[in-house]
Every structure is written in C-alpha cells, then in structure tokens.
Backbone bond lengths (Angstrom), bond angles and torsions (degrees), N, CA, C in turn:
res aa  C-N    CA-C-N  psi(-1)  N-CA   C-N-CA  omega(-1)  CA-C   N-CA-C  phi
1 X - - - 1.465 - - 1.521 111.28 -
2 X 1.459 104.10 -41.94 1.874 113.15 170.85 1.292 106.44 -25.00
3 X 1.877 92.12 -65.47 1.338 112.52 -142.17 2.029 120.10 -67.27
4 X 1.222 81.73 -34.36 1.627 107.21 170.60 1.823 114.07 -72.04
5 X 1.029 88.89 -21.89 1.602 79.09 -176.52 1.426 108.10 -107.41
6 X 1.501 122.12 -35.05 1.500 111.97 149.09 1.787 124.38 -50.00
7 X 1.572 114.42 -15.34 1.289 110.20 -164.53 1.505 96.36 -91.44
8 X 1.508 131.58 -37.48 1.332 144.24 171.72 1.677 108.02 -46.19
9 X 1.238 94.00 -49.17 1.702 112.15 -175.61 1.699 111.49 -57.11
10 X 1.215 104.10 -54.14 1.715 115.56 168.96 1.616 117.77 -49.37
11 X 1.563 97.32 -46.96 1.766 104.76 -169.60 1.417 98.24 -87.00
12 X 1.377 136.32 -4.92 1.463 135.20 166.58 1.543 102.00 -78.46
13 X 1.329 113.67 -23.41 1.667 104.17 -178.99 1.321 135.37 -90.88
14 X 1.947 81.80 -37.40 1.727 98.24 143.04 1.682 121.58 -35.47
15 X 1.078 98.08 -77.85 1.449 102.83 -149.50 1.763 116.75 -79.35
16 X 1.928 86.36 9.27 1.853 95.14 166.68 1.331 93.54 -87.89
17 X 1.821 130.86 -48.04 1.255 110.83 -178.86 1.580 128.27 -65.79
18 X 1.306 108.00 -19.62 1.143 97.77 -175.83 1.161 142.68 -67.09
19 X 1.570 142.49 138.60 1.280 136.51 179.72 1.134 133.40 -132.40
20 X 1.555 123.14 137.37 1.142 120.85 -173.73 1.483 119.22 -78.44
21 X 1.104 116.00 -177.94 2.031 122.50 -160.48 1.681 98.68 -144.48
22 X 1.484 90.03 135.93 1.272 112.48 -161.20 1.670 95.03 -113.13
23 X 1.254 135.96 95.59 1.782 132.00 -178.54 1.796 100.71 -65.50
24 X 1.103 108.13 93.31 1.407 109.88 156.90 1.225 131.60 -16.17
25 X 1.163 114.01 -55.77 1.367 141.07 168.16 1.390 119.20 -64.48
26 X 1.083 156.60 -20.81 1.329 160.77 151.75 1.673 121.70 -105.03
27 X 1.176 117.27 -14.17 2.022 129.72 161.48 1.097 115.16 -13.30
28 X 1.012 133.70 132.42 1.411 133.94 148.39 1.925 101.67 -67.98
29 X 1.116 111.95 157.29 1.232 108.02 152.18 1.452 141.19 -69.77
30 X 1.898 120.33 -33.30 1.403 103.10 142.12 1.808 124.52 -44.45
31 X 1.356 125.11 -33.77 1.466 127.76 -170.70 1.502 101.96 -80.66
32 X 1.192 125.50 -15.72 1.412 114.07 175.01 1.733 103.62 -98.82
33 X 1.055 101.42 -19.76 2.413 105.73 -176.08 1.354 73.17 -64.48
34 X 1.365 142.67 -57.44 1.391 133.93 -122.79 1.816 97.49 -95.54
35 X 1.356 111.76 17.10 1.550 103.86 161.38 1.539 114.98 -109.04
36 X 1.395 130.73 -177.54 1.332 121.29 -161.99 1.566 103.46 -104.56
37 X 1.751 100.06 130.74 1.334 116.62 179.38 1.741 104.16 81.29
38 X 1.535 127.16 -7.61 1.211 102.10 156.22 1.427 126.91 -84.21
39 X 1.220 143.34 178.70 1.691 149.62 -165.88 0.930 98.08 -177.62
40 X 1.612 110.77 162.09 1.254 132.32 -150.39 1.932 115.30 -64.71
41 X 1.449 105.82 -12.76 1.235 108.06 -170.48 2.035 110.35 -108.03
42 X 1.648 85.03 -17.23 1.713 81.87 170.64 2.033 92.08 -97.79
43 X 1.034 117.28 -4.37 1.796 99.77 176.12 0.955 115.70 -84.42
44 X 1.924 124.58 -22.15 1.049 129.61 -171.81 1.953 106.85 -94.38
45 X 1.396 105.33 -21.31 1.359 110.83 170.70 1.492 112.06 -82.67
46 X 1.543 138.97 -27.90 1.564 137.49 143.99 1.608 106.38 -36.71
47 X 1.449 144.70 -56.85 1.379 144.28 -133.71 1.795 78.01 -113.14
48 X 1.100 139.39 -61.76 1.597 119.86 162.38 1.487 117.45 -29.98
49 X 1.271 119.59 -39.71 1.639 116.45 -163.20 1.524 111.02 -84.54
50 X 1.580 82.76 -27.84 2.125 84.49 -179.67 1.563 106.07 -81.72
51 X 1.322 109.44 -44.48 1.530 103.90 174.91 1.405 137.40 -69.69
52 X 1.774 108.62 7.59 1.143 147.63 151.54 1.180 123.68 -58.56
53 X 1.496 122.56 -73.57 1.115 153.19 -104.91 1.521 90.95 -155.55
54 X 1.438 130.44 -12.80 1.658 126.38 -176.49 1.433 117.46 63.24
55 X 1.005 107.95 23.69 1.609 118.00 -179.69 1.874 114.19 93.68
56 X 1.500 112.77 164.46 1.379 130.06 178.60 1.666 108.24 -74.35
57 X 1.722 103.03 132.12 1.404 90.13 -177.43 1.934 96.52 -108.16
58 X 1.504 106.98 0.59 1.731 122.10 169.75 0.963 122.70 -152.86
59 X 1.076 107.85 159.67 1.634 115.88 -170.81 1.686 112.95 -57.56
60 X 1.513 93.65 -44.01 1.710 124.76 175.33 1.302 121.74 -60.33
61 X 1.443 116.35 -15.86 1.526 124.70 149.17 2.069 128.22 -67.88
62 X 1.354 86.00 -12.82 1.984 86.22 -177.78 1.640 88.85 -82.52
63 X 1.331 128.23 22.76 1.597 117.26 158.23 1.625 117.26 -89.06
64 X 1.548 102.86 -25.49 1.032 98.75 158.72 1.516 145.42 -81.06
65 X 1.293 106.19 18.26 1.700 130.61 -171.74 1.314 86.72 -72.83
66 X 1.549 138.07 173.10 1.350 146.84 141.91 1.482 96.43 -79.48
67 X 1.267 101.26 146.26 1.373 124.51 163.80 2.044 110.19 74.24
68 X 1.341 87.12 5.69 1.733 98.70 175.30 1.631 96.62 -130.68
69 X 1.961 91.05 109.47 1.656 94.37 169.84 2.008 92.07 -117.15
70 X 1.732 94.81 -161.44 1.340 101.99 164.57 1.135 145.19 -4.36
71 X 1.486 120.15 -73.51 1.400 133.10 -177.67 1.456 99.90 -87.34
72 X 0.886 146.60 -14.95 1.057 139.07 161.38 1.441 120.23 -62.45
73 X 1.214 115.57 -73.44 1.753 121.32 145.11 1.258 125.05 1.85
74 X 1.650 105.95 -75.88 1.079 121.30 161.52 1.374 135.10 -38.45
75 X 1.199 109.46 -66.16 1.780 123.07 166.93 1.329 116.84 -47.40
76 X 1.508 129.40 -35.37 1.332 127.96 -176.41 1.785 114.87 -105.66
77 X 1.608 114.25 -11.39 1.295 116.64 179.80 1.281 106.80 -34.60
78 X 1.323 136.71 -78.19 1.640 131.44 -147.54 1.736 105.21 -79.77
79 X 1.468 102.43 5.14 1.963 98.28 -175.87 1.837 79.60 -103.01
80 X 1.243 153.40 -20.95 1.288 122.72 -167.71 1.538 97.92 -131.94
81 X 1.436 94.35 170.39 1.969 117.44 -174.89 1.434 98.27 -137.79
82 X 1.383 98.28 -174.71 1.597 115.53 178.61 1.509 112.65 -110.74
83 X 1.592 102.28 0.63 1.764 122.90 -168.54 1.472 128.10 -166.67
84 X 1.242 99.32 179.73 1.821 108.73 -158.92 1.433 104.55 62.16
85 X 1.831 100.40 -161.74 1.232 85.03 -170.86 1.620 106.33 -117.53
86 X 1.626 102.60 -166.94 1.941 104.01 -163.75 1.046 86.03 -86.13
87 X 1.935 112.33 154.73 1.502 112.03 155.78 1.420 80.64 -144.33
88 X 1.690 103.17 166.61 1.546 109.96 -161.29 1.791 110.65 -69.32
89 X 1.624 94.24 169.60 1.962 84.79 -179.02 1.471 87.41 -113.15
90 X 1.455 104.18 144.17 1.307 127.48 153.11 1.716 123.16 -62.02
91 X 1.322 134.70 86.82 1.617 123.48 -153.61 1.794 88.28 -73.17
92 X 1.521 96.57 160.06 1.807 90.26 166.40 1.333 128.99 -70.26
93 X 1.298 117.04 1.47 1.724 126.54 -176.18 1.532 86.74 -67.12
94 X 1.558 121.06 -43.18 1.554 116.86 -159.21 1.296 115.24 -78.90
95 X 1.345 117.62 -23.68 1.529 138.78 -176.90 1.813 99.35 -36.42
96 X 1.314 88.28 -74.27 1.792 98.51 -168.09 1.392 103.29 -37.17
97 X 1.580 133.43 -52.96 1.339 128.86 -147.21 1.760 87.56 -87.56
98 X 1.366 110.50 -39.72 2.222 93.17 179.61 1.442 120.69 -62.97
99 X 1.413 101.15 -26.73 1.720 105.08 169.70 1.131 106.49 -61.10
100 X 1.526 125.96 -81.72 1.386 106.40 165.52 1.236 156.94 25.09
101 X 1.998 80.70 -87.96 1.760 86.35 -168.66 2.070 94.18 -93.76
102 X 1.566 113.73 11.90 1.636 100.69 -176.74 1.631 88.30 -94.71
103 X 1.819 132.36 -12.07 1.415 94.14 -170.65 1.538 94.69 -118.45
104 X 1.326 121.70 31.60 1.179 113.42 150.45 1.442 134.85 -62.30
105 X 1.531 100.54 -43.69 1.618 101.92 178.13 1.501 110.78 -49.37
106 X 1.465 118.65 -30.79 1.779 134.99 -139.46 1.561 75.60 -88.77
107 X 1.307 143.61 -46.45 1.206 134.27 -175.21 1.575 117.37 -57.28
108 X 1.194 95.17 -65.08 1.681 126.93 165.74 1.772 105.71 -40.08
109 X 0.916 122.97 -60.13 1.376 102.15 167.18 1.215 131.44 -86.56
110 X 1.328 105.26 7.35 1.823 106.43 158.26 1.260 106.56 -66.41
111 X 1.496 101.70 -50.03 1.520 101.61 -175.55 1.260 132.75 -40.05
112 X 1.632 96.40 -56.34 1.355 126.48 -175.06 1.650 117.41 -62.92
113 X 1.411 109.74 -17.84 1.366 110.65 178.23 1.459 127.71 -40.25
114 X 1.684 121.15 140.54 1.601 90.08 179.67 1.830 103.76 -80.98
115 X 1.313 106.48 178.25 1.294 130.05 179.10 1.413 103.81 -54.96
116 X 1.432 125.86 148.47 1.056 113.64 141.18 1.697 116.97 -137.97
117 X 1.184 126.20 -146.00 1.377 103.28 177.15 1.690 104.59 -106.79
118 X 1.669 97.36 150.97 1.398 99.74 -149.68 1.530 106.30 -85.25
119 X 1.376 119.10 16.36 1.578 115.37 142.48 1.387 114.74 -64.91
120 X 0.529 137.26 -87.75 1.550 158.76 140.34 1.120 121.67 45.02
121 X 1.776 111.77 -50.65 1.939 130.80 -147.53 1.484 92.68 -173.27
122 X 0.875 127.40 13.70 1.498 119.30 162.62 1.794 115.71 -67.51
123 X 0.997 107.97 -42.40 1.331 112.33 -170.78 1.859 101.56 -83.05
124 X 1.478 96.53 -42.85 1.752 96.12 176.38 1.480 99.95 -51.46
125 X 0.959 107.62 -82.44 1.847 122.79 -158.31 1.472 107.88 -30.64
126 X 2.000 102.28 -31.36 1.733 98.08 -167.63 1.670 105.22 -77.52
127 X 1.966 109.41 -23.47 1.613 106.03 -165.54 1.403 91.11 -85.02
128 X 1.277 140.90 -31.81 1.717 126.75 167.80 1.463 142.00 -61.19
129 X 1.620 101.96 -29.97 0.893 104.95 159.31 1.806 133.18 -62.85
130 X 2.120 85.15 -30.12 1.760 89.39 -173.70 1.780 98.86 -81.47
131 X 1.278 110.85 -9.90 1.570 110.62 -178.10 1.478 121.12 -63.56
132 X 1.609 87.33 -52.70 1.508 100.09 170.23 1.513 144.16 -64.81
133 X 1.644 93.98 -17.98 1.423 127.87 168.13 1.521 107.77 -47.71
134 X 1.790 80.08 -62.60 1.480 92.32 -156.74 1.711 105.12 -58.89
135 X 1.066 96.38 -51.21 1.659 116.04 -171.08 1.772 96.39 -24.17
136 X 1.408 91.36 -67.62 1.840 101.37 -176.72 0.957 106.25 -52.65
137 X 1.160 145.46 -33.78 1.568 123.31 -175.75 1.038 100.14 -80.63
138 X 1.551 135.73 -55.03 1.257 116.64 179.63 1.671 137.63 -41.93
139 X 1.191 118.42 -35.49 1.031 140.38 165.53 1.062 124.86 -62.56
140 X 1.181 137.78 -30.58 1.415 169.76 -150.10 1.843 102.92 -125.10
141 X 1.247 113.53 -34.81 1.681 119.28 147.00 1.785 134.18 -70.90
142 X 1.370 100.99 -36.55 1.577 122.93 162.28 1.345 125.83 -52.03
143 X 1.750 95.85 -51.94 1.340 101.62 174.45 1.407 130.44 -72.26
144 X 1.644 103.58 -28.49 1.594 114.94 176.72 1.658 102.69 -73.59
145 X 1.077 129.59 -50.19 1.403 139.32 165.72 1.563 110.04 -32.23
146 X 1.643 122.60 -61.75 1.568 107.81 -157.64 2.007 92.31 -92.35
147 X 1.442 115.62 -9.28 1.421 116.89 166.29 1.408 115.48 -70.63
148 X 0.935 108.05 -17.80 1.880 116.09 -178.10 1.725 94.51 -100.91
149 X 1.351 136.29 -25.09 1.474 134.85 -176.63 1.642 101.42 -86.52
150 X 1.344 115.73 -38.44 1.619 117.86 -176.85 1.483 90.79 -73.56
151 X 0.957 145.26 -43.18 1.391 137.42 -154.00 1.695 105.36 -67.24
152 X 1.514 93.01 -62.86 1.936 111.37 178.93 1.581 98.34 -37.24
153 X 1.947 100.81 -61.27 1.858 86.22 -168.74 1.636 119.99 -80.84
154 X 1.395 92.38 -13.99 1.882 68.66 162.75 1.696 115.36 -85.42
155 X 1.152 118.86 -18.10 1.658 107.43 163.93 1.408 100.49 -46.72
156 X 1.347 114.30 -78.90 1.601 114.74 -151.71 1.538 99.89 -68.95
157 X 1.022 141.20 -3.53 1.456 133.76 157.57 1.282 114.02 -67.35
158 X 1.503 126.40 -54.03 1.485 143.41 -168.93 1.707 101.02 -66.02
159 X 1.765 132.37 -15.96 1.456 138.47 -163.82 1.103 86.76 -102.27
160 X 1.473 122.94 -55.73 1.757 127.40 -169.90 2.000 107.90 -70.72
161 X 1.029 107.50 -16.06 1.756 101.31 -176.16 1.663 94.48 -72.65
162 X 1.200 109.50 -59.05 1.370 97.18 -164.08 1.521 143.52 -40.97
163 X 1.750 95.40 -33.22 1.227 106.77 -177.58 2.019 100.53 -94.97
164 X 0.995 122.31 -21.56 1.072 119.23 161.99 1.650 126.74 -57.30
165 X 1.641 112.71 -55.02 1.034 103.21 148.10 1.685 135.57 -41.05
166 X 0.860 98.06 -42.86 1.740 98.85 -156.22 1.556 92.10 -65.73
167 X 1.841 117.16 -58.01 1.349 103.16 170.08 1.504 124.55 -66.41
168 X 1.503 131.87 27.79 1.501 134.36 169.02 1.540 83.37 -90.78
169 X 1.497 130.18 -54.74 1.165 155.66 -156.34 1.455 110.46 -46.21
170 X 1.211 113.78 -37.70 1.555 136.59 -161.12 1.810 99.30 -60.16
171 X 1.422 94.02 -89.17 1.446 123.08 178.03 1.365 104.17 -20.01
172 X 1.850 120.95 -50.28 1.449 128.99 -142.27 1.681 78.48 -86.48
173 X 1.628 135.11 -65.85 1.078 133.87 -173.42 1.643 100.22 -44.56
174 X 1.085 131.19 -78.21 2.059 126.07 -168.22 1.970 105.18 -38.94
175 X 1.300 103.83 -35.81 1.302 92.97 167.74 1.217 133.26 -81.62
176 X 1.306 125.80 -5.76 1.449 144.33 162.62 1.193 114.92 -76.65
177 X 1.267 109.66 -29.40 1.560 122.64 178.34 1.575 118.15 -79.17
178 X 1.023 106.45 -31.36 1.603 124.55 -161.68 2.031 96.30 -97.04
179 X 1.789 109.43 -42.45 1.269 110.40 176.94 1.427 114.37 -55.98
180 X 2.004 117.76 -37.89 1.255 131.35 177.31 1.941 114.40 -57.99
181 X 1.495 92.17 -20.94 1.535 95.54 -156.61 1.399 91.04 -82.51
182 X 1.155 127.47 -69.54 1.294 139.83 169.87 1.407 122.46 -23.44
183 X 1.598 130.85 -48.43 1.212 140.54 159.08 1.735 110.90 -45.86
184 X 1.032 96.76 -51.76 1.751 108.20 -175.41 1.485 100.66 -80.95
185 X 1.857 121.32 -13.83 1.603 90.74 173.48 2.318 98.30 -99.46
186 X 1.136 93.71 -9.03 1.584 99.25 -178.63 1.797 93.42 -71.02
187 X 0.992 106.95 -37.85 1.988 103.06 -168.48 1.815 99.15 -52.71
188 X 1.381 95.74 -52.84 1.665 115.94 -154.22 1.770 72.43 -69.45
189 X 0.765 137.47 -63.39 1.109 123.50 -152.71 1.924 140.72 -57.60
190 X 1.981 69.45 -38.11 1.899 104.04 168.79 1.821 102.51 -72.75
191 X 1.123 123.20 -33.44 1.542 141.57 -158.31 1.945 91.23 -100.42
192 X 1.001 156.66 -12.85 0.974 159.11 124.10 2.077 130.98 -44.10
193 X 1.502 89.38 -27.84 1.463 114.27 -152.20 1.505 85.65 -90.58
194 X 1.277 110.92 -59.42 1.457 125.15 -154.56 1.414 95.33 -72.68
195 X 1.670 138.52 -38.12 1.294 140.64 -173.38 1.786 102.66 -66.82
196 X 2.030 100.80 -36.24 1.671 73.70 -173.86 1.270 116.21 -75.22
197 X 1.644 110.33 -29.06 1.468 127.14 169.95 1.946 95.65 -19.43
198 X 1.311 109.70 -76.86 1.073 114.74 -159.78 1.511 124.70 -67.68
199 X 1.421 102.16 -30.01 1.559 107.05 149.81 1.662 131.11 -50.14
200 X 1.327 108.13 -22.11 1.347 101.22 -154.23 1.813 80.84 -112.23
201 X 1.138 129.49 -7.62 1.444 125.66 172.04 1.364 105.08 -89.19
202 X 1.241 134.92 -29.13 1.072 150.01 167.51 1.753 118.76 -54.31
203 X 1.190 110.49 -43.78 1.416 131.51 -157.72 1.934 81.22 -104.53
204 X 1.043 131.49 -29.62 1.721 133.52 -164.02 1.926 102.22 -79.17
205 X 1.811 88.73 -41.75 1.577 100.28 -175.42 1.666 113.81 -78.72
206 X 1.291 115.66 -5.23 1.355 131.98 -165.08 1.723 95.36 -114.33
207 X 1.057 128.99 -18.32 1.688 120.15 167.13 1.319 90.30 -84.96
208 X 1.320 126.20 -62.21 1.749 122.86 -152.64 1.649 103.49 -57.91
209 X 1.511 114.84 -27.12 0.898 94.49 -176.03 1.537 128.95 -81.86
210 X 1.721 108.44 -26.76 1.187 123.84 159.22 1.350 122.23 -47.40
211 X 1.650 105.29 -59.79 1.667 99.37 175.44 1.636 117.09 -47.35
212 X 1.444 106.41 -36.69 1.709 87.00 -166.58 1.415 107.33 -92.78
213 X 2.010 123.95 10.65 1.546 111.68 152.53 1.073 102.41 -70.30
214 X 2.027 144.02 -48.30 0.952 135.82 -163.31 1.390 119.18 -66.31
215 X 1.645 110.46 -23.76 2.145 109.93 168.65 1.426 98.96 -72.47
216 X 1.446 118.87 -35.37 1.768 95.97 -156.84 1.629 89.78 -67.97
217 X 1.302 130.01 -30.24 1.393 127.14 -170.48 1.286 132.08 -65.70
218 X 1.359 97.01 -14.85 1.644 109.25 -173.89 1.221 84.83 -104.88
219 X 1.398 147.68 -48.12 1.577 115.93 176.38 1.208 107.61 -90.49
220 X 1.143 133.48 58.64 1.575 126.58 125.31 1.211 93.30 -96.83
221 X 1.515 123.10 -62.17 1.304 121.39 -154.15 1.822 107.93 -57.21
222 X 1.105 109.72 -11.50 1.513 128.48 -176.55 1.789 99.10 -80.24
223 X 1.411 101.62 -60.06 1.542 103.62 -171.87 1.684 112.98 -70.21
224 X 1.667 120.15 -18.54 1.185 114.54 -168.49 1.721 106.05 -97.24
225 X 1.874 118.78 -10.77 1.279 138.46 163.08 1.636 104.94 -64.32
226 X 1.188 115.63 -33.70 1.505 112.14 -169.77 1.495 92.84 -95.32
227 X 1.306 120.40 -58.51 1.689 99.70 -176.28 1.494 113.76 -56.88
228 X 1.088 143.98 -15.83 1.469 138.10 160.10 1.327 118.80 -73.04
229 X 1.182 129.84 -33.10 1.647 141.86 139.34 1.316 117.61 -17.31
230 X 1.527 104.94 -66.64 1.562 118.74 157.28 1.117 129.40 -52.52
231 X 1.170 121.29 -42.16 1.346 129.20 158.99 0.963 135.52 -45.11
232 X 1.381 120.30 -59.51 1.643 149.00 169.16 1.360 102.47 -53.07
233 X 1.594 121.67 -50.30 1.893 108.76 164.36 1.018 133.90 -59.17
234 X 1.574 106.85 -51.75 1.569 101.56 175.78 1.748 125.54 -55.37
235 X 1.365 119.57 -32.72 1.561 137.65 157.20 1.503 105.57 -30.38
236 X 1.534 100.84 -60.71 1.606 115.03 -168.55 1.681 123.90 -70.78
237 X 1.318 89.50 -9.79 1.623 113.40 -159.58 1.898 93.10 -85.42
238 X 1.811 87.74 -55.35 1.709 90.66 -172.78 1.168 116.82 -100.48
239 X 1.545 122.88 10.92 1.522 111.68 142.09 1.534 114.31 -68.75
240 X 1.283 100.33 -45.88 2.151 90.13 -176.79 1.422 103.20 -56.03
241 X 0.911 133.98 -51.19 1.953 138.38 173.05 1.584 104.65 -16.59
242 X 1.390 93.81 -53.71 1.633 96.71 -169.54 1.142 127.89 -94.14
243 X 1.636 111.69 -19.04 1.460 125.19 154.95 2.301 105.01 -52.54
C-alpha cells in the first residue's frame, strides 16, 4: 500500500514537471499562440521566418524573429525544439488545476483503503497520508510560483513587442512608400510613352501626306513637261514643212 501510494506520489510530480515540445519548425500557428508570450502576430512572424530562412537550425535563432527578444526566448526554451514532432503545451495557468485534480485520487485512495488492523498500518497510513499532504502543497506551490513567472514574462514580453514591432514596422512602411513611388513614376512614364507614340503617328501621317502632294505634283509637272514636248515637235515638224 506504501509502495503504491509513494509511486502515485512520484508520477504526480512527474507529470507536474513534465512538458511537452512544440517543433518550431513544423507548428501550426494555433500550436505556436499556445506557448507563453507568443500571439498571433509573433506565431505568424516564426512561420514567416522559417519560410524565409528554410526553417530553424536552433532554438537560439527564434531571437531573430521580430517581436521575439530575450525573455521571450527564455520563457518558451524548454516548451520548443527544432524536431520530432509537436504535442500540445500545458501553459502554467493550467498547472494549478492538474495538480489538483491528479492528487485528489491520492487522497481518495487513502481513504478508500481497506482496513487493516491498526497494529499493522497505523504508522504507514499516518507517513502517507503526511506524504501526500505534503506532495499537494508542494505542487499547489509550483504551480502558483511558475503562474506568477508566466505572468512577469508575458508582461515584459507584451512592453518589449511594441517597440519591436513598430521598428519591424518601419522598413515595411519605406517599402510601401517607395512601391507607391515607382507606380506613379511607371504611370508618368507609360503616360509619356503613349503621347510620343501618338506624336510620332501624328508627325508619320503628316509626311505621307506631304509626300503624296509632292508625287501628285511631279506628275503633273511630268505630264504638263511632256505635253509641251509635244508641242515643241509638232511646231518643229511644221516649220521644216515650210522650209
């Protein structure tokens, strides 16, 4: 009976420390919100950086995320990897209520124990019960402890995003600015293009038309050279007649 209820007691302590791992590198973005101090705009700036960057080759690289410095890092190191696969994180807000409800049973089957005679288990029953006691408070101290540590670093994460953002912010605005500039110098430019276009069709229809007053002119002046030609013979024809 010791042995089982010290063994419950161990795997209740286990499984307050234990934590699951979130692979950076393969996350969904709910699976990355769901670590501490990230949100929807630093999970979506992690899944930008890998698809950037071809994925994380360390953990010690999500400093280079925007809007993920230090404490941030810090706070989420032992919930993420660079591999295997994701399984969900337990945040410490939840801690307190699994301690809880994992050393209830441990009570509950003290209770539930059968009788035996009180030579026997008198002395057991009193060091398990104080074991199990203890256990819960401890646990029940752990949890208030890393709930009071998640809290601090998501404050000082939530003070540091802003100004981080805003200078991520910068760059994205000058290139919006510069994309605007460019459109408006391509317009002027297309809108320049098309006027000479039309100048130079303009100026194309204004030779052709000249050249072909200057052909019709040369054959008149062609046809009225030859009828004087004609002229000039027949003259020549009937002066020799009369010579």
């Amino acid at each position: 009976m010791k042995k089982m209820l010290l063994a419950l007691v161990t795997f209740l302590s286990f499984s307050l420390s234990a934590m699951a791992g979130v692979n950076i590198n393969t996350a969904t973005q709910a699976e990355l919100e769901s670590l501490d101090g990230i949100g929807p705009v630093k999970a979506q700036a992690i899944i930008d950086y890998r698809k950037k960057n071809g994925g994380f080759k360390s953990v010690d690289e999500l400093e280079k995320v925007d809007g993920v410095g230090p404490v941030t890092l810090q706070n989420v190191r032992k919930e993420v990897s660079v591999s295997g696969a994701t399984t969900a994180v337990a945040k410490p807000a939840d801690t307190k209520a699994t301690a809880a409800k994992d050393a209830k049973p441990v009570k509950e089957m003290a209770k539930a124990a059968p009788a035996t005679p009180a030579a026997t288990v008198k002395v057991d029953d009193k060091a398990t019960a104080k074991a199990s006691k203890d256990a819960e408070k401890e646990a029940a101290k752990k949890a208030k402890a890393d709930e009071k540590a998640a809290k601090k670093a998501e404050k000082d994460a939530a003070k540091a995003a802003p100004a981080k953002e805003l200078k991520a912010g910068k760059p994205a605005k000058a290139d919006e600015k510069a994309a605007k500039a460019d459109d408006k110098e391509a317009a002027k430019k297309s809108k320049a293009d098309a006027k000479a276009a039309k100048d130079a069709e303009k100026e194309a229809a204004k030779k052709a038309k000249a050249d072909e007053k200057i052909a019709k002119k040369a054959a008149a002046d062609e046809k009225k050279a030859a009828k004087k030609a004609e002229a000039d013979k027949k003259a020549a024809d009937a002066k020799a007649k009369v010579k």
